[in-house]
C-alpha positions in Angstrom: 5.8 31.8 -10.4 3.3 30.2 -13.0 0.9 28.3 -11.6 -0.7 25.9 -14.2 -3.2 22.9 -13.2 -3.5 19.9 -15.5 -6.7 18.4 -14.6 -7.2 14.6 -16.2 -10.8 13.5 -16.6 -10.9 10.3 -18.7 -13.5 8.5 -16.9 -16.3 6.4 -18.6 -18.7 5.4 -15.8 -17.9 2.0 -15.8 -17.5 1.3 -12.1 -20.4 4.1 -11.4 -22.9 1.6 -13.6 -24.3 5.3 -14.8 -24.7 6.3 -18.4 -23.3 9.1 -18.3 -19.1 9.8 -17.6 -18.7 10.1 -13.9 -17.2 13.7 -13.7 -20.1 14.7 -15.7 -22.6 13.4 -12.5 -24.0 16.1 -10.9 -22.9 16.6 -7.1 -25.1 19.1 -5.3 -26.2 20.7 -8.1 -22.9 21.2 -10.8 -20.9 18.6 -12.7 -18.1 17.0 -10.8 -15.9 18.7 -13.1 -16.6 21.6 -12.2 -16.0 20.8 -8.9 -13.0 20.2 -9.2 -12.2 23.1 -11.6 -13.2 25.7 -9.2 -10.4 24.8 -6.6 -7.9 25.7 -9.0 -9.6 29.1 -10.1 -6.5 31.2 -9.1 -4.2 29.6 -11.4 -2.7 31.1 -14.2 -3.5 28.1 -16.7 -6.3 25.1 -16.7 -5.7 22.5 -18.8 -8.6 20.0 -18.9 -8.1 16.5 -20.6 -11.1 14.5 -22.0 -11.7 12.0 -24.1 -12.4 13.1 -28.1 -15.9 12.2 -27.8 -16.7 13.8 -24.5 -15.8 17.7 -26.2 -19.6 18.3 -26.8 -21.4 16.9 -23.8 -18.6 19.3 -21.7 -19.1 22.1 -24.0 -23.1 22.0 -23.8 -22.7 21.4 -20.0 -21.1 24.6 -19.7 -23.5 26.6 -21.5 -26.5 24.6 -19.1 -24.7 25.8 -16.0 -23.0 28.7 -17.6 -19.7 27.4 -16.2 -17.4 30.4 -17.3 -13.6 29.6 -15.5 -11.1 29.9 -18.3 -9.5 26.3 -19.3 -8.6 24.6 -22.3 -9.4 21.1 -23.4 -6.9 19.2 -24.8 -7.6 15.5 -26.4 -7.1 12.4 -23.7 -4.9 9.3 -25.3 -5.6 5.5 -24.9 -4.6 5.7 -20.7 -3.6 7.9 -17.9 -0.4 8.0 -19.1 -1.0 8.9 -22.5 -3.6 11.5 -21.5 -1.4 13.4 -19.0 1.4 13.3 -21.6 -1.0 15.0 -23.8 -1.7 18.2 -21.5 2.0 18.1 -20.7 2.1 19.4 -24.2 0.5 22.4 -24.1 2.5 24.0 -21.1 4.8 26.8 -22.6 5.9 28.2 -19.7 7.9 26.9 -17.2 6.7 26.9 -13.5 4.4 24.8 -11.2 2.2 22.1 -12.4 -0.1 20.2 -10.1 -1.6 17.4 -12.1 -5.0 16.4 -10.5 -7.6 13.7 -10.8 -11.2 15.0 -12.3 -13.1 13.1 -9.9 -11.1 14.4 -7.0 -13.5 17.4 -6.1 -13.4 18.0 -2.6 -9.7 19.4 -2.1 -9.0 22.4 -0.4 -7.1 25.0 -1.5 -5.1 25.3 1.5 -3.4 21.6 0.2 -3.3 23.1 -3.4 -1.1 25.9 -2.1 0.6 24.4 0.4 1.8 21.3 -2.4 2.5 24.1 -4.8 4.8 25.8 -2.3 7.3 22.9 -1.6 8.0 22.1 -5.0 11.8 23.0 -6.0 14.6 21.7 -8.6 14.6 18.2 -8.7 12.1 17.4 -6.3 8.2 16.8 -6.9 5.1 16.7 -3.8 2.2 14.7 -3.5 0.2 14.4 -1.0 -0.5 11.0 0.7 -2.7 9.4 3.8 -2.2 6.3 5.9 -3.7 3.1 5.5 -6.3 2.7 8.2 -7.2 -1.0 7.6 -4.9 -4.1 8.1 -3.5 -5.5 5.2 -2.0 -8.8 3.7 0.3 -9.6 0.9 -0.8 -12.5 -0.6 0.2 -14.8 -4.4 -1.6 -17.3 -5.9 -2.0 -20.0 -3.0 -0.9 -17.8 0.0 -1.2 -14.8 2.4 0.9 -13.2 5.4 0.7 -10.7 7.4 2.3 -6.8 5.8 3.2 -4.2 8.2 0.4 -1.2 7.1 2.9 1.7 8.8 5.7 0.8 5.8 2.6 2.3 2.9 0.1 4.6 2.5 -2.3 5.5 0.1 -1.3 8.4 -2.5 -4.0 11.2 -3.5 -3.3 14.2 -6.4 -2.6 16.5 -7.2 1.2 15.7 -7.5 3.2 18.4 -8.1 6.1 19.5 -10.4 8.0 22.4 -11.7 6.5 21.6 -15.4 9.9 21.4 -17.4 11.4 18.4 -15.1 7.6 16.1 -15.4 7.8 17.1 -19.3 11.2 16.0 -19.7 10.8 12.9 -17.3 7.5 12.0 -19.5 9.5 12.5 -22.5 12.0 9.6 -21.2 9.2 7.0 -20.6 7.5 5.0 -23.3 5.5 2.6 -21.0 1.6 2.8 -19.5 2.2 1.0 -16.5 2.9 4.0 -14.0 -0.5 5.3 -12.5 0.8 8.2 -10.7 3.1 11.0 -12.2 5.3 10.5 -9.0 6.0 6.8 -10.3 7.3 8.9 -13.8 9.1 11.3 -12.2 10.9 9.3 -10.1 12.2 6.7 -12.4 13.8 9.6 -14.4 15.9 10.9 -11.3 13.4 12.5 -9.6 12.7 13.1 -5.4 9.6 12.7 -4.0 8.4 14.4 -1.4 5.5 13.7 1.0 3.0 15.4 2.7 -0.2 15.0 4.5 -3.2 15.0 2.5 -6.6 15.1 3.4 -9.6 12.5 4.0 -11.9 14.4 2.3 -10.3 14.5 -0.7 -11.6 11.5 -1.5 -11.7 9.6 -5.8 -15.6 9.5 -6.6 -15.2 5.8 -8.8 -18.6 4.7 -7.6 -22.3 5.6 -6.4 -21.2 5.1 -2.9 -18.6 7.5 -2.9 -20.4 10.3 -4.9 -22.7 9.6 -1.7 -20.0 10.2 0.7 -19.0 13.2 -1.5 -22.5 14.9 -1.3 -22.2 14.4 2.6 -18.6 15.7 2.5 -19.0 18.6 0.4 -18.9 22.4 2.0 
């Protein structure tokens, strides 16, 4: 079956305080990007979403570390949201998609394949870990005590056979979801979880790229 990964990379740097977008930073010597685009090498499609104004700075860093892996780049929109419903678009096949965070570039493939593998009709995967530290619920004047083993923490990629996320993004006109399980879910769809890894950590700031230079095989 089709394999296509739908890699979203709309980050700005903000939280990193750098200059320049955080999965452009270099990690050991290549872009996160790249990073990231590597672990899904063996897929039949890559579909890379970045923000307008980003399309040369990736282009000229390709040529710099003559990053050859076939993708396409595809235009991000105002959000998450918006920017996977964008690379949703140019999927014309149906089969798996695993829709992954840019900055997420220390996955293995073994959890690539083994997410891909229990996708089926009505059902997607993501991959999740359990919270370690203690946690409270709290409102504006309060706080009490929330039993951690009821959550954890969810990671990407989340995966879908791509005609059932396309048509559950279709159905949804809101940017408050932040996952795709969230989307897929409130149109009908199962969710099913499975372990996923510690390493496979979001780089959001300079002490995680550090962690992530530690990490990284």
């Amino acid at each position: 079956m089709e394999k296509t990964a739908l890699i979203v990379a709309g980050g700005k740097g903000l939280r990193m305080q750098a200059k320049t977008a955080k999965q452009f930073l270099v990690l050991n010597g290549l872009p996160i990007l790249m990073h990231t685009i590597k672990k899904f090498s063996a897929f039949n499609n890559i579909i890379v979403v970045l923000p307008e104004d980003q399309f040369i700075e990736w282009e000229n860093l390709c040529k710099k570390y003559k990053f050859s892996i076939k993708h396409i780049i595809v235009k991000g929109g105002s959000n998450r949201f918006e920017s996977v419903k964008n690379g949703l678009k140019k999927i014309t096949q149906n089969g798996v998609v695993a829709i992954h965070d840019g900055v997420r570039p220390l996955l293995t493939k073994f959890l690539i394949n083994k997410l891909c593998q229990k996708v089926s009709s009505g059902v997607g995967v993501i991959p999740v870990m359990p919270i370690k530290e203690s946690i409270r619920k709290f409102d504006k004047k309060n706080s009490s005590y929330f039993d951690r083993e009821s959550i954890v923490s969810v990671q990407t990629p989340q995966c879908f056979f791509s005609n059932e996320i396309i048509a559950a993004y279709s159905m949804v006109s809101t940017d408050k979801f932040t996952d795709d399980a969230s989307v897929f879910e409130v149109n009908n769809g199962r969710i099913t979880m499975l372990s996923g890894e510690e390493r496979n950590i979001k780089i959001t700031t300079q002490e995680d790229l550090l962690i992530a230079e530690a990490l990284q095989d």
